[in-house]
N, C-alpha and C positions, 0 to 999 in steps of 0.2 A: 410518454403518452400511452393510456390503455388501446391495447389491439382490441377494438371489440367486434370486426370481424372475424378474426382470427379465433376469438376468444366462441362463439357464435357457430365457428365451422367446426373445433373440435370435441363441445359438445354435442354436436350433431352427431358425430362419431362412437361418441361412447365414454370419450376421455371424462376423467374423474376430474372435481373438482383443484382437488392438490398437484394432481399432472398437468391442468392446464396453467395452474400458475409458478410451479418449476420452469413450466416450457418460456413463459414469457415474462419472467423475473417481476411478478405482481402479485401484493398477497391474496389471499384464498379468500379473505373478504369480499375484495374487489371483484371478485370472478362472480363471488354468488351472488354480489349486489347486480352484475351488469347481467346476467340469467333470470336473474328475478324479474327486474324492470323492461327486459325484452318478452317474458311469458303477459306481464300486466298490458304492454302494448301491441301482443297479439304478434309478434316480428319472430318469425321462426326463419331454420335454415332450410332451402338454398335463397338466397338474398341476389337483385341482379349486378349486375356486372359493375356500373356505376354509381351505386352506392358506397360511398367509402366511411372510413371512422367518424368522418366527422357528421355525415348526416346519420350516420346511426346513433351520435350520441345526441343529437338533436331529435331523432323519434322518441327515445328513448327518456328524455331526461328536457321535456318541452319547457318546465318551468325554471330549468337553470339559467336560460337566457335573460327570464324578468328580474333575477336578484339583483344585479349590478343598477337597474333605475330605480329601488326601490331603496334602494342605502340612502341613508342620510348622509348630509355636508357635513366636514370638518370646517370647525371655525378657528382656523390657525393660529391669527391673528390676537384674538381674542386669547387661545390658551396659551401665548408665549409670555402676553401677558400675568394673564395669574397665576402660569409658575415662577415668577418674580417674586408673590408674596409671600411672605415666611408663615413653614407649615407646609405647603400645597405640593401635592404629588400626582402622578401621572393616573394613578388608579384613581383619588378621587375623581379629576377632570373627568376621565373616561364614564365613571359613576353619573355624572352628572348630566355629561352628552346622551347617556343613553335614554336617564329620563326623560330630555329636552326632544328625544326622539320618538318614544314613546307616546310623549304626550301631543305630538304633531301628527302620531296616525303613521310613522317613515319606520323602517325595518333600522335598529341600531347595530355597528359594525361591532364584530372581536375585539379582545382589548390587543390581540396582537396584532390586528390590522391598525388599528388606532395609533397603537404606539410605531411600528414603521412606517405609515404615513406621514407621522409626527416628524421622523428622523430624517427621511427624505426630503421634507418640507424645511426643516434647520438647515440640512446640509446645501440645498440647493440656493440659499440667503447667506449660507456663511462668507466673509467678506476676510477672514483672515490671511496674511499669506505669511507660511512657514520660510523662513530662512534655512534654504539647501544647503549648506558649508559644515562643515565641522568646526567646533571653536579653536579661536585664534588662527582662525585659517586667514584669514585678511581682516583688514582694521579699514574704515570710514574714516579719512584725512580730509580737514579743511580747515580755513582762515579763519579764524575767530575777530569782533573787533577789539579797541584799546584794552592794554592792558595797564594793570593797576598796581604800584611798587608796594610789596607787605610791608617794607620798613616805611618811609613817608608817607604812603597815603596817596600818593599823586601820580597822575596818569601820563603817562610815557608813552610817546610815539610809537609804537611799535607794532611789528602783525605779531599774533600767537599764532603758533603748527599745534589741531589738537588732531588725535586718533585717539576713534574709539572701537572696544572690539564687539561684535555686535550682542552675544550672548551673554557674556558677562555687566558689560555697561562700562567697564574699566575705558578710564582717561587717560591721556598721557598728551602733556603740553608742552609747548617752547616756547622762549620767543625770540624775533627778530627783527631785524632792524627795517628791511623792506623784503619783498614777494617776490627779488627777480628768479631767475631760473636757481644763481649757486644754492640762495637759501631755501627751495625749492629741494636741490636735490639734497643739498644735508639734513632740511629735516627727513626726507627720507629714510639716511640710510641710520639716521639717529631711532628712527621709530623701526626699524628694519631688528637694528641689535636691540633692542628694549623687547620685542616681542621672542626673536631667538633667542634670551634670556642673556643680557650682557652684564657686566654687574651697575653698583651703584654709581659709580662716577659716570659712565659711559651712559647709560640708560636714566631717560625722567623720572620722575615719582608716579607712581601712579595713584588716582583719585579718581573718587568717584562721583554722580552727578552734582555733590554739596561741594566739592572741595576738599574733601574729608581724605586724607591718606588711606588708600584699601589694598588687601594683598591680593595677589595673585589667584587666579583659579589653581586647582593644578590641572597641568596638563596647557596652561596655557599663559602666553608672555615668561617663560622658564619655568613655570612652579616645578614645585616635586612631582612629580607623576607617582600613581601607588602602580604597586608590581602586579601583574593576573595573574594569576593561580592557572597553572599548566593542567591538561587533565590526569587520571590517574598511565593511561599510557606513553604520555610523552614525558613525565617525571621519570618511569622506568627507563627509558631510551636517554632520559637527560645523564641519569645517575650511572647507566653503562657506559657514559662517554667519559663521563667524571674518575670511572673505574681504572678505565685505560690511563689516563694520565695518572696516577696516584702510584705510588709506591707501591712493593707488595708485604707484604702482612701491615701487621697495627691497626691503625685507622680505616684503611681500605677495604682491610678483609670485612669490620663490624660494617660499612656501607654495601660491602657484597650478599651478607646474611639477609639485611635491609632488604634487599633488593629483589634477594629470594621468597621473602614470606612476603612480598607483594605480588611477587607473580602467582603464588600458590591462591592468595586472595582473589586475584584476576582469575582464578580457573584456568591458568598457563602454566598448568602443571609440566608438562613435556617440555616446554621451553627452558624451564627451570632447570630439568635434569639435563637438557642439553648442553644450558650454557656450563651448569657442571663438569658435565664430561667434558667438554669443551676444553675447561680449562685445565686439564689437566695433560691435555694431548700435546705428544710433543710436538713443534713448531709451531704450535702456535701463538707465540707472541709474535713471529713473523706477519704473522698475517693482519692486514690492515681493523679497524672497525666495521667499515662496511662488511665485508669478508663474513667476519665471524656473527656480526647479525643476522646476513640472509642467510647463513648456516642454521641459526637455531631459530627461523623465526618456520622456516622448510619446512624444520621439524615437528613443529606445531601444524601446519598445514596440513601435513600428509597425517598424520596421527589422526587431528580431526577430520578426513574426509576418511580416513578408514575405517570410523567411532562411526561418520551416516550411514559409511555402506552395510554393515554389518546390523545396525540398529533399523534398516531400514527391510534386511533382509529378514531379520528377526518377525516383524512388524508385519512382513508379510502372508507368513502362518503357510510355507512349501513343504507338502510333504518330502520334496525333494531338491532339498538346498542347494546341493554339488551339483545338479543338472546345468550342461552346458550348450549352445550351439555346435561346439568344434566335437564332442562327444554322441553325434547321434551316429549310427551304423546305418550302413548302405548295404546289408544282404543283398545275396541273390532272391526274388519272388518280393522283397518290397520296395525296389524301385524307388527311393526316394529320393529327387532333387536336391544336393546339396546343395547349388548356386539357389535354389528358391527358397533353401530351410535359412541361411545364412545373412541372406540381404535382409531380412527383417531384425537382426541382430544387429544393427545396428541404431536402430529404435529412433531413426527418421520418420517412421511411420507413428509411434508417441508423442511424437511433434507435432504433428499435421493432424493429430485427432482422429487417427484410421484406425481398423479393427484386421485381423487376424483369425480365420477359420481354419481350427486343425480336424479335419475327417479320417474314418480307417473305420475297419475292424475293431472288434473287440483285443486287448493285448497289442495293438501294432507299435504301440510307444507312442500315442497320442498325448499324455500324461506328461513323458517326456520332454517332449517338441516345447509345450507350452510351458513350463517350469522353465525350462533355457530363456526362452523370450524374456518369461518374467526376472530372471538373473540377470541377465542383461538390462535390463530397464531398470534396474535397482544398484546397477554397477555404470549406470548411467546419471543416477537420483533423481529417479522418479520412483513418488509413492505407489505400490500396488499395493491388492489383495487377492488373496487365493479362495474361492469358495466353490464348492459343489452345488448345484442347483437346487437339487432337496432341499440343505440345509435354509437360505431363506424363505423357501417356500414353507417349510415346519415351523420359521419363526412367525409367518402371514397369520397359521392357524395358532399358535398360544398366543401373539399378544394381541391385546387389545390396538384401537386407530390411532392412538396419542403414540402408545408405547413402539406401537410397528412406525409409525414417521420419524422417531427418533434411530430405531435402528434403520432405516432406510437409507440415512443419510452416510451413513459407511461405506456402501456401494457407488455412496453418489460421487463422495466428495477425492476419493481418490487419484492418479492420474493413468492408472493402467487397471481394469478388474478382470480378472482368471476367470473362468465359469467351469468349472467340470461338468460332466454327465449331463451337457444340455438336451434338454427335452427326450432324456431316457425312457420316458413316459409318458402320454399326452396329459396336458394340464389344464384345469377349468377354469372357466370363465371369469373368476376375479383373480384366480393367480394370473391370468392371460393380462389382464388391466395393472395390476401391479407390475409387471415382470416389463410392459409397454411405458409404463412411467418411469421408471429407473432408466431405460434405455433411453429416452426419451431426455432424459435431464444431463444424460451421459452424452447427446448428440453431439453435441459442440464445445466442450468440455474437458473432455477425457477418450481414451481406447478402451477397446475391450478383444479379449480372447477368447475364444465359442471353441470348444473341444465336444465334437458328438461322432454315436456310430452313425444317426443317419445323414441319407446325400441333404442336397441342401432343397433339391426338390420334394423332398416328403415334409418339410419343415411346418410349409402353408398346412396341412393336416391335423397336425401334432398339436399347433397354435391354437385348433377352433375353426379356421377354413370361414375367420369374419373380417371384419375391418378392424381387430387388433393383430392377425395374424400377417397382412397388407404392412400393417403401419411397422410390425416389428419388420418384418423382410426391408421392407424398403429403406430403414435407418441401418440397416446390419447389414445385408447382403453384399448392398450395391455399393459400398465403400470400404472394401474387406482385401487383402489377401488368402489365397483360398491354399490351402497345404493340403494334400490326399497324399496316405499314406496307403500303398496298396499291403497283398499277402495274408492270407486268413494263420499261417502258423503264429500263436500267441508268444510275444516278446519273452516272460517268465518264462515259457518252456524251453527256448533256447538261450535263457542266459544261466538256468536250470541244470544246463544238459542233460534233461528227460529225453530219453530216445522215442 
């Protein structure tokens, strides 16, 4: 459902069209259609207290209400008819109705409403009922009357036992002399073995509703059943076990090659060379199947989670890749909180969608601090990105509005973003709007990392000191861990040893 209070209060604000529908997962259409329709009915912000969406979409949108009486009837009845006739299709009918509605003066519906009313309307008359079983799951037994000798011709005392199975239509009859209980239970367990597939003496003929001798389904009353086709990794797993039982070389070995240029196909490249080595190690033919599978299946695991970390870190763009939590230095004159730099390395706070303020001086290893975080969050696998602030800010001014929404979405979509050099500079008014939309899309979402010299109280300044600089503090501040690095001597000059 459209928030079009919502939608109403942050344009009041300032928020851009594109930011208001990030924020509330609705396209940017919809935003300018419900701006529009609220400037034409004269309905600005502040709105009171008890107005809610629905009467604003009622000020707003008065003649939405009269469409639903002005639709024409479906004549159901009528069209279930004439798609009997050979030829007739839905789209003509619908062709049709609309004239008949037209020419009555009545507003004529969509053909897609047409056509699922239609379907609604069949399904709600449908009188069929599907039979739940799987075949030859149980057979329909009952007494038939006289039966008729093929050789004389002449009718003989007797009840017939027929079963039938429901899906197939297949017959199966006896006969007998009278209905007490024993013949009761032998035709039983006679129709019992004819369907668990007993052979021909033991099991009736089966026929079908003429009398006609007919075969078996398969799969059912004994037929053949056909084999399913395994997929391509349980055939690997089938043909490892086939391995183990088989002799060594000959025949074996060419199923082993087999085996391997299917895993290579698979992209189980590692597995391959495990099971390799594998097999070459001594003891182990001791060792069971199981064994030696979750040995090389391990092997694949860890290899592929060592292929995300690494592609993930790559992906990141750190100027400082080897950055660690357990590596930051505790000088004397900068005081820094291991137990505070620490707890966030464990990237619960990536989880929970919280953000991270690293503060200091120029040089104090601010840089630092945040590159660990982000190694960690990637040695965690979650996606980041590293960016300096200038830089998207440089991209605002060359590209154009299509071009800047496309790269926008790299900021957005990540689950952790780096910021360096925040707000080094005071920024204007549509960087300030841009820089509030990303954040904003990143609310609930994703983390973020703010590494600046200033406190957090010079921030509102820097921002503009309006109701974007408000809206950034309040989605960033108030749900951050805050790191101050204190100490004015620059980190490089004592990792330098410049005197």
């Amino acid at each position: 459902m459209v928030k079009h209070r919502e939608i109403l209060r942050l344009a009041a604000m300032g928020v851009g069209q594109s930011g208001i529908a990030y924020s509330y997962g609705c396209a940017q259409s919809t935003v300018s259609d419900v701006l529009r329709a609220a400037r034409a009915h004269q309905l600005t912000w502040p709105l009171p207290e008890e107005m809610d969406d629905a009467a604003i979409r009622a000020a707003i949108y008065p003649k939405e209400s009269r469409k639903s009486r002005d639709k024409a009837a479906i004549d159901h009845e009528r069209i279930a008819s004439e798609l009997m006739r050979r030829g007739m299709t839905m789209s003509l009918l619908w062709s049709e109705c609309c004239d008949e509605a037209v020419a009555r003066g009545e507003r004529p519906c969509m053909r897609s409403a047409f056509c699922r009313e239609r379907r609604d309307w069949a399904r709600r008359r449908d009188v069929r009922m599907r039979i739940e079983r799987k075949p030859a799951e149980t057979m329909r037994v009952d007494w038939v009357g006289e039966v008729v000798d093929p050789d004389a011709g002449e009718a003989l005392k007797a009840c017939a036992s027929a079963a039938c199975l429901p899906y197939s239509s297949c017959l199966c009859a006896e006969g007998f002399c009278r209905t007490g209980e024993e013949a009761q239970a032998a035709a039983r367990v006679r129709k019992k073995a004819a369907r668990q597939g007993a052979d021909a003496d033991a099991a009736p003929q089966l026929q079908d509703r003429e009398g006609r001798p007919r075969r078996a389904r398969e799969g059912a009353l004994g037929g053949r059943r056909r084999r399913r086709r395994l997929p391509a990794r349980q055939r690997v797993l089938r043909e490892l076990r086939q391995r183990e039982q088989r002799p060594r070389g000959g025949r074996g070995a060419m199923a082993g090659e087999s085996t391997m240029d299917k895993m290579h196909q698979m992209r189980l490249s590692v597995m391959a060379r495990a099971c390799r080595e594998r097999e070459e190690a001594p003891g182990i033919s001791e060792m069971g199947f199981d064994e030696r599978l979750a040995m090389i299946v391990d092997a694949e695991w860890d290899a592929r989670r060592v292929g995300k970390r690494m592609r993930l870190l790559r992906q990141a763009g750190f100027p400082g890749p080897d950055a660690n939590a357990g590596g930051v230095r505790c000088d004397d004159g900068r005081k820094p909180d291991r137990a505070q730099m620490l707890e966030p390395s464990n990237c619960g706070w990536v989880h929970n969608h919280r953000n991270v303020i690293v503060t200091g001086a120029s040089g104090a290893g601010k840089t630092w601090v945040s590159n660990a975080l982000g190694v960690a969050a990637c040695n965690a696998f979650y996606t980041v990105r590293y960016t300096r602030l200038p830089e998207p800010l440089g991209e605002l001014a060359v590209f154009k509005d299509a071009d800047w929404l496309k790269q926008r979405k790299k900021y957005i979509k990540c689950d952790l973003l780096i910021i360096d050099d925040w707000l080094l500079e005071k920024v204007e008014s549509n960087e300030a709007r841009e820089i509030t939309e990303v954040i904003e899309a990143r609310d609930r979402t994703g983390s973020l990392v703010l590494r600046s010299q200033l406190a957090l109280s010079a921030w509102h300044a820097e921002l503009g000191s309006g109701a974007m600089a408000d809206a950034v503090i309040d989605r960033v501040v108030y749900k951050s861990h805050v790191i101050h690095i204190e100490g004015e001597e620059s980190m490089r000059k004592r990792m330098g040893g410049i005197g």
